[in-house]
N, C-alpha and C positions, 0 to 999 in steps of 0.2 A: 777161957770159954766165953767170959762176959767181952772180952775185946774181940775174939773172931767173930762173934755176930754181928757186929755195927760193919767190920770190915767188908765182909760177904751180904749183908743187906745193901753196903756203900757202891758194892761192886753189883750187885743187880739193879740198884738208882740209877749208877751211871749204863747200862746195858740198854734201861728204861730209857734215859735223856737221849741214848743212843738212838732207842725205836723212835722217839718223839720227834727226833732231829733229822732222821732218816725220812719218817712223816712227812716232816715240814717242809724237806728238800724234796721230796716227790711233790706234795700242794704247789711247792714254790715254783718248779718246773712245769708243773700244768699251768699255774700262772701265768708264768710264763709264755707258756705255747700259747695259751688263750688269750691273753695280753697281742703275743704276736697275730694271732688268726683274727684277731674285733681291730686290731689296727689296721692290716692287710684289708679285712673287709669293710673298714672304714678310706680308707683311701680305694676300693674300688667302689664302692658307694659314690663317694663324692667326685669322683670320673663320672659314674653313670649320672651322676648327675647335672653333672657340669654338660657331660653330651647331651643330657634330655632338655635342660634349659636351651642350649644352642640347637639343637631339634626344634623345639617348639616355637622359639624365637623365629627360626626359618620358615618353619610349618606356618607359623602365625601370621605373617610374613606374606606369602604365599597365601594363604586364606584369605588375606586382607585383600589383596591383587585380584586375585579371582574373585571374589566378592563384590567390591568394586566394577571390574569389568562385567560381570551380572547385571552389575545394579545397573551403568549404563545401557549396557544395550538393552535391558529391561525398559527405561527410561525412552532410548530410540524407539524399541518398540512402541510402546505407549504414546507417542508421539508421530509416530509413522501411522496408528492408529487413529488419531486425532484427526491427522490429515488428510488422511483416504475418507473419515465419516463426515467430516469439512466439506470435504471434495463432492462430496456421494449423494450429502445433501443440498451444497449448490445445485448438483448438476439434478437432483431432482427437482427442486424449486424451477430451475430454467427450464428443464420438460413441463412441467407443472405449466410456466408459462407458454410454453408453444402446443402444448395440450389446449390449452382456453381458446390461446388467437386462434387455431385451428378450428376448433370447437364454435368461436364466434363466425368463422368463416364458411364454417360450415354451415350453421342457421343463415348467416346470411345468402347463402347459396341456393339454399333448399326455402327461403323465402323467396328468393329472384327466381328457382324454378319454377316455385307453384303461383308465384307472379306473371312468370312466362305461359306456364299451362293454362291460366284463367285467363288472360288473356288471348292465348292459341283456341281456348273453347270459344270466348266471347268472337273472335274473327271467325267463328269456324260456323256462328253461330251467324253472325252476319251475312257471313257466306252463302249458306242456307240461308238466310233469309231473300237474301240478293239470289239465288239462282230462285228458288221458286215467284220473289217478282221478277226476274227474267221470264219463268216460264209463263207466270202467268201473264206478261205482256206478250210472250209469244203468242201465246194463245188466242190474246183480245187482237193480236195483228191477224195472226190466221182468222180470228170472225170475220174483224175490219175487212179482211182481204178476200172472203167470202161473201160479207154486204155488199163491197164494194163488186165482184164479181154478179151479185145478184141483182144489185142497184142496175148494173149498166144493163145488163138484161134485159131488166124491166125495158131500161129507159129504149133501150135499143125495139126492143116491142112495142113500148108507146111510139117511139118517132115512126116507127114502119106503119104502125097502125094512124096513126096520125098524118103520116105520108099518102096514104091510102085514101084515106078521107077526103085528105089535100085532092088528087087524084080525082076520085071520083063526083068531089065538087068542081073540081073544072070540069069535068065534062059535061056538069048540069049547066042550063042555062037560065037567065032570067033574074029580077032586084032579089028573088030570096036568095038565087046564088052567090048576090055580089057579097047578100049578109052574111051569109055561110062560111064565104070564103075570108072577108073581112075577122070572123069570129075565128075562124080557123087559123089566119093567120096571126090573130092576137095571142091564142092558144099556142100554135109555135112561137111566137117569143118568148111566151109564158115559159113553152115548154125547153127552150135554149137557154133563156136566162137562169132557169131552175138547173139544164143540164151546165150551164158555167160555175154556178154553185156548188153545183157537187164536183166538177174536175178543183173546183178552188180545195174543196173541203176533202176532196182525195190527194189533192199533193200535199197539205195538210196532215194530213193522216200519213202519209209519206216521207214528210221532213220528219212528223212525231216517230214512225219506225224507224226511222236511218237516224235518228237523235238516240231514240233507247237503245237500236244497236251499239251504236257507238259508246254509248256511256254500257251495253254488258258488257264491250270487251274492255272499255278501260275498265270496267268493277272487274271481270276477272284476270284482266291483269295485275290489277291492284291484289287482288286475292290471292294470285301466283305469287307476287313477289311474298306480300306479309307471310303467305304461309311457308315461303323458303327461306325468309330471314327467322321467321317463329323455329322453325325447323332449323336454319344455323346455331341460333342464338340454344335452342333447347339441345346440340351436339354439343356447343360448348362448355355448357352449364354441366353437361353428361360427363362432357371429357375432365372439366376440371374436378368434379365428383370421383371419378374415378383416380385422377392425381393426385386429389388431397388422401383419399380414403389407402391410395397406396402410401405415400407418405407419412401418415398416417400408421397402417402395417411396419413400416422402417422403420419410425418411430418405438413403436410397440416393441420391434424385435431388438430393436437397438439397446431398450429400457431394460427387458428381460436378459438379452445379456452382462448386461452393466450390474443386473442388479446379480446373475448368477457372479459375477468376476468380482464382487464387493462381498457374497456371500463364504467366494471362495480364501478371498485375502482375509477376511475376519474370521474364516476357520483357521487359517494359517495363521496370523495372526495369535489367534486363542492358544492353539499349537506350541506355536513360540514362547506365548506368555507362562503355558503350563508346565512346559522344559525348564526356563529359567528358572519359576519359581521353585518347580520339583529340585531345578540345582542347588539357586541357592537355601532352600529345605536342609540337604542332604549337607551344604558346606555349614550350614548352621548346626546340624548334627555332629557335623565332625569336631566343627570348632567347639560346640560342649563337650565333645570327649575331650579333647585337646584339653580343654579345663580342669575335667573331669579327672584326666590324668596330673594335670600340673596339680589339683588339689590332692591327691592320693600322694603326687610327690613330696610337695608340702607336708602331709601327712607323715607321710616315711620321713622327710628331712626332720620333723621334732619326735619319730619313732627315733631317727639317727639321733638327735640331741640326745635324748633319753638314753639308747646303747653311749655314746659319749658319755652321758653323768653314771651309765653304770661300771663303763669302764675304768673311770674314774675312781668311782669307791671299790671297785678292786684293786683298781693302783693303789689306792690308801690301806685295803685291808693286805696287800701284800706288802708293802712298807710295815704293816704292822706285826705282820708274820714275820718280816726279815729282823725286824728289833726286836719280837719273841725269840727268833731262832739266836739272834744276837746274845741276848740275855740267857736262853738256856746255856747256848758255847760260855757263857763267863761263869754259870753255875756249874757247867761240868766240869770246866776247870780248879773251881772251886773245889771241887769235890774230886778231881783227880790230885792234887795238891796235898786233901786234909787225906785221901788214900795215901800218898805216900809217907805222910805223917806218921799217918796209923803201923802202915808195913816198919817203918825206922823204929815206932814205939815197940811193934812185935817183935821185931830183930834182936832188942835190947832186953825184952824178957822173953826170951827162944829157952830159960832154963824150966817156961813152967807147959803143962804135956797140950798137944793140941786134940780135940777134940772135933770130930766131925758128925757127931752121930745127931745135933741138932739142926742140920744144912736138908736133910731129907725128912725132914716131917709132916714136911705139909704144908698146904698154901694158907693155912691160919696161922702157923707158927710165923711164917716168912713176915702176912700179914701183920700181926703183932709185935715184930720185930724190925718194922719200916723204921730208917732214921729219919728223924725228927731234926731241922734245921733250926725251928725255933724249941727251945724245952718249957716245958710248962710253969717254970720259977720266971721264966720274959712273958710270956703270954697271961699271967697273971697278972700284968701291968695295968694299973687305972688308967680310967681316956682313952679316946680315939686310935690311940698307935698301939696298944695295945689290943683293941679289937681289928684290927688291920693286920697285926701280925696274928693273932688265930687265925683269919679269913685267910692269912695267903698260906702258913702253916696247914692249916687243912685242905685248904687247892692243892698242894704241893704232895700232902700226904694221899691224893685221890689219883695226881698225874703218875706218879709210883706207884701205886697197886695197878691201873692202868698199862702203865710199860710193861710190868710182869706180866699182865693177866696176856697183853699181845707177844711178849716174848715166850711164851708155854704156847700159846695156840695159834698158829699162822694163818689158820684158815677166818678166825676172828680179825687178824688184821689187812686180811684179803678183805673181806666184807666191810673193813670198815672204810678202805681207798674205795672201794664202789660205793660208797655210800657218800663219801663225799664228794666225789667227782660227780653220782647224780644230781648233790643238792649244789652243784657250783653250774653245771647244766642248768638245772631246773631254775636259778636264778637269774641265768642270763639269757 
């Protein structure tokens, strides 16, 4: 009775090492898979990654080129810009100068007109002046020529009358006749030498009209001319008024165009400039994602280290499961060994009765009947190795109640692979 308990405890220990080995070759297996699946997913990691570096490499690559080409024709822009405002403002400065000389040409013009017109008044003014002494010598000729009409009249009356005298003192006779006639005839010379006078002082008067004739028509001929040259010189003066002033107008419209076709290339221009920079904005944008991502990858590459050093201490913690599992295989041996021991010790006293009525009692009896590898006459031991063999003595005593408690209830050791396959999840 005292040797079939140790035996049937010996044979439920090893049932136990059994569950625990069984255990441990399921963990080892998932291990296993899981070892394979973080390798697998570590070699396509480090493709993805090797692609994203050579992606971005390119990308980068490519962002640099187009960036570049940006930036110059940004740069020709800016420069094409320069040029036209260069241009825009010579060519404004040169109108600016042909504005002025125009503008000095102009004062000078409109002073030489109103030079001409003061002048056109002052002639005009002459003019009038010179026809009313025209008129008024006509006038004093038409008296002259009047007096002189009335003059001979007269005289023409005195000589008749004086003829008459003449006359009728010749027919007187006697010394007062001779006086008479004497005195008469003194009176006609008087009266002939006075009339020689006046013909002197009438052709006098004669050469003085046919002189100021002559001198109105050279005054208005004079007058004709100056006032047809006044008169050319003031069309000319008109005409070129009118050429500058149109010129002038081309000028203006010339300018206005110029300046819409400078308004139009600087909006184009602006245009230009707000495209590129919206591009390269937008190639700046990209290129920080592009970072953005190389950093994340970065980030995943020491998340990768990290799965690598955890992969790692599961390689180590299965290495250390495989030299548990090791160690249990040499204790079960052990212990399939001291069984058979036991069975040859049984065999050889088969004369004493067997008993089975202590194998059903119950999970205290079983309890209370664990074998014990170390006995309590070795664990009694002073020092260190003797509290080492209790420690492992009672681990050992804990793995065996354990084996049994999962060899009576299956569904406990269903729950306890989900339990650790969670916590081997949850770790990695």
């Amino acid at each position: 009775m005292a040797t079939m308990i140790p035996v049937d405890d010996l044979t439920e220990a090893v049932a136990a090492k059994d569950s625990q080995l069984a255990v441990l070759k399921v963990r080892l297996q998932e291990a296993d898979q899981l070892l394979s699946s973080r390798t697998e997913a570590l070699e396509a990691l480090q493709s993805e990654k090797s692609r994203i570096m050579q992606d971005h490499n390119e990308g980068s690559s490519l962002q640099n080129q187009a960036l570049q080409t940006l930036q110059e024709r940004l740069h020709e822009a800016d420069a094409t810009l320069k040029r036209e405002q260069e241009s825009y403002k010579q060519m404004q400065s040169e109108f600016a100068a042909r504005l002025n000389k125009m503008e000095v040409e102009r004062q000078n013009l409109a002073e030489a007109v109103t030079l001409a017109e003061r002048k056109y008044s002052d002639e005009k003014k002459r003019v009038d002046e010179l026809q009313q002494q025209v008129k008024l010598c006509k006038s004093n000729l038409e008296s002259s020529k009047q007096e002189l009409i009335d003059y001979k009249q007269k005289a023409t009356r005195i000589l008749q009358s004086k003829e008459k005298l003449i006359n009728s003192l010749k027919e007187g006779s006697g010394f007062e006749g001779l006086d008479s006639s004497t005195a008469n005839s003194m009176e006609l010379e008087e009266l002939r030498h006075e009339k020689e006078m006046q013909r002197e002082e009438i052709q006098k008067l004669m050469c003085q009209i046919h002189q100021l004739r002559s001198e109105l028509q050279d005054m208005e001929t004079q007058q004709v001319s100056e006032a047809e040259s006044a008169r050319e010189q003031l069309q000319d003066l008109q005409d070129q008024i009118a050429g500058q002033k149109t010129s002038k107008q081309e000028l203006e419209t010339e300018l206005e165009r110029l300046k819409q076709e400078f308004h139009y290339i600087e909006e184009d221009l602006y245009r230009t400039k707000s495209t590129l920079q919206s591009r390269i904005k937008d190639r700046e944008e990209e290129i920080q994602k592009l970072r953005n991502q190389l950093t994340n990858k970065t980030l995943s590459n020491s998340s990768q280290s990290e799965l690598e050093s955890r992969l790692h201490q599961l390689t180590e913690t299965l290495i250390q499961k495989q030299t548990m599992l090791e160690s249990l295989s040499t204790e079960k041996n052990s212990l399939v060994f001291q069984l058979e021991r036991l069975e040859q010790q049984m065999s050889s006293a088969s004369t004493c009765p067997v008993s089975m009525s202590g194998i059903e009692n119950g999970e205290g009896t079983r309890l209370r009947n664990v074998p014990v590898l170390f006995n309590d006459a070795e664990t009694n031991l002073a020092g260190m190795y003797g509290k080492v063999r209790k420690a492992a003595s009672s681990i050992d005593q804990f793995s065996i109640r354990l084996g049994i408690f999962l060899r009576r209830y299956p569904i406990a050791r269903v729950f306890v692979i989900i339990y650790m396959v969670s916590n081997s999840c949850r770790s990695c």
